[in-house]
C-alpha positions, 0 to 999 in steps of 0.5 A: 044177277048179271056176269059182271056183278058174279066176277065183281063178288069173286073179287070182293071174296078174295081182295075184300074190294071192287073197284068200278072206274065209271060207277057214275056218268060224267054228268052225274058227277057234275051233279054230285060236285054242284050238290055237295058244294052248294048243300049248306045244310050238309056243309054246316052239319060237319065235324072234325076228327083229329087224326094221330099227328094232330091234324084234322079231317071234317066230314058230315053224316047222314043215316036215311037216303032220301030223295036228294042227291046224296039220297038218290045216288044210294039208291041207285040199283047199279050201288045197290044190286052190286051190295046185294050181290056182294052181300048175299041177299037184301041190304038196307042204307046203314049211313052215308057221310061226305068226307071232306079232305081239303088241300094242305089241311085235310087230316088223315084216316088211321087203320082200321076197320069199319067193323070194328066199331060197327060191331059194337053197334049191335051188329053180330056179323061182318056182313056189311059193306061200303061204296066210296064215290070220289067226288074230286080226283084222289091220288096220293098227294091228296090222301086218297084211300089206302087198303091191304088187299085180302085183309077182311080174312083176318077177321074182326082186329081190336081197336081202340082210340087213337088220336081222335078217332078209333083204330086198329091195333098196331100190332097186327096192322104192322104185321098185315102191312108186311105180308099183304099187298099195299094198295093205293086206290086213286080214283077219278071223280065217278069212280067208286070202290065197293069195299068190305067192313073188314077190309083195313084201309087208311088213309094220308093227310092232304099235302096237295094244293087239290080238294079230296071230297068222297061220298061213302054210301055205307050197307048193311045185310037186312038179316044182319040188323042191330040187336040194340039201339045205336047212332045208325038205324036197324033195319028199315026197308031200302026203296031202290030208285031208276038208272036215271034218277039222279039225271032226271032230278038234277040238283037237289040239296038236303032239306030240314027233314034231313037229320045229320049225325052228331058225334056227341051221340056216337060212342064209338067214335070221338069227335069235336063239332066244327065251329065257325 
């Protein structure tokens, strides 16, 4: 474990995140922007969730990292070895999913946090994490990630439906609002943000004329593994790829063995598949 990942998890334990600004080299993220753009299959797999103001926000989701670039971007030990260390030991791909937030039309995320849904997965613990990679440029204009700072210490927060999609309660989202820092992530595209599943954090809707498109690399700890069947797997072992995987393979899109998410077959999340 090198000194920065030791820093890094202090971070992580207090504020509930870690922000990395150069997780990806310049001519990584150009392989990310040209395989998320020309991927068809994964473009063509996306779905809507409408948020609570009746706009919409489309992603795509996928549970096993291969050996395209998404896959190849997860398995990356610079993503993984970070998760471990965070984490406290082994961690096994839980799912990955492109958020696909498009100018002026691009929804918005409610509060929330990502365990509480997960938990209702089978997971008995919130020893889970998730590494948001900023594909475009996120600000506030266009919806970039907000997070309370320090509230994975609350614990796991009831939630419930909201619009589309599942939501922390209000009450306590108000009240953790007036009492911990209001942080607004924006990011270049490479830059990543390492956060923890109980960390609340939202997101606007896009009212800029720019795209913002992140990919999320979502772990989970190899002792934590689901008690019962859900959408996303149980443990299964994670094969960690070179530094220069990505650099070495260059494009390569998801092919038919690539099986994406259906919402129909989530029970924690809502959601109306995108039609053409």
């Amino acid at each position: 474990m090198s000194q920065t990942y030791r820093d890094e998890a202090l971070q992580f334990d207090t504020d509930g995140y870690v922000l990395v600004p150069d997780l990806l080299t310049a001519e990584e993220v150009q392989i990310l922007v040209d395989a998320a753009h020309a991927d068809s299959i994964m473009l063509n797999s996306a779905f809507e969730l409408a948020d609570t103001g009746g706009t919409r926000i489309r992603l795509a989701g996928w549970n096993y990292a291969g050996d395209d670039t998404f896959g190849l971007i997860a398995r990356l030990p610079r993503i993984v070895d970070r998760m471990e260390t965070f984490l406290g030991g082994e961690v096994y791909h839980y799912h990955s999913k492109m958020i696909l937030k498009e100018p002026r039309v691009g929804g918005a995320w409610e509060w929330h946090q990502d365990y509480g849904y997960w938990y209702q997965n089978g997971c008995l613990f919130p020893d889970m994490a998730s590494c948001l990679i900023a594909v475009d440029s996120a600000s506030r204009a266009n919806g970039c990630l907000e997070v309370l700072k320090g509230s994975h210490r609350m614990g796991r927060i009831e939630h419930g439906r909201y619009g589309g999609q599942t939501g922390a309660d209000p009450e306590h989202v108000g009240v953790a609002r007036e009492r911990l820092e209001h942080v607004y992530c924006e990011m270049a595209p490479g830059a990543a943000l390492f956060f923890h599943s109980n960390l609340l954090h939202a997101s606007a809707q896009n009212v800029s004329e720019a795209p913002r498109w992140a990919l999320i690399c979502c772990y989970n700890a190899a002792s934590n593994s689901p008690y019962k069947d859900s959408h996303h797997p149980r443990y299964n072992k994670l094969h960690k790829v070179d530094e220069d995987a990505v650099l070495r393979v260059g494009v390569r899109l998801s092919d038919a063995s690539q099986t994406f998410i259906d919402p129909a077959e989530d029970k924690t999340s809502a959601g109306e598949k995108l039609r053409s």
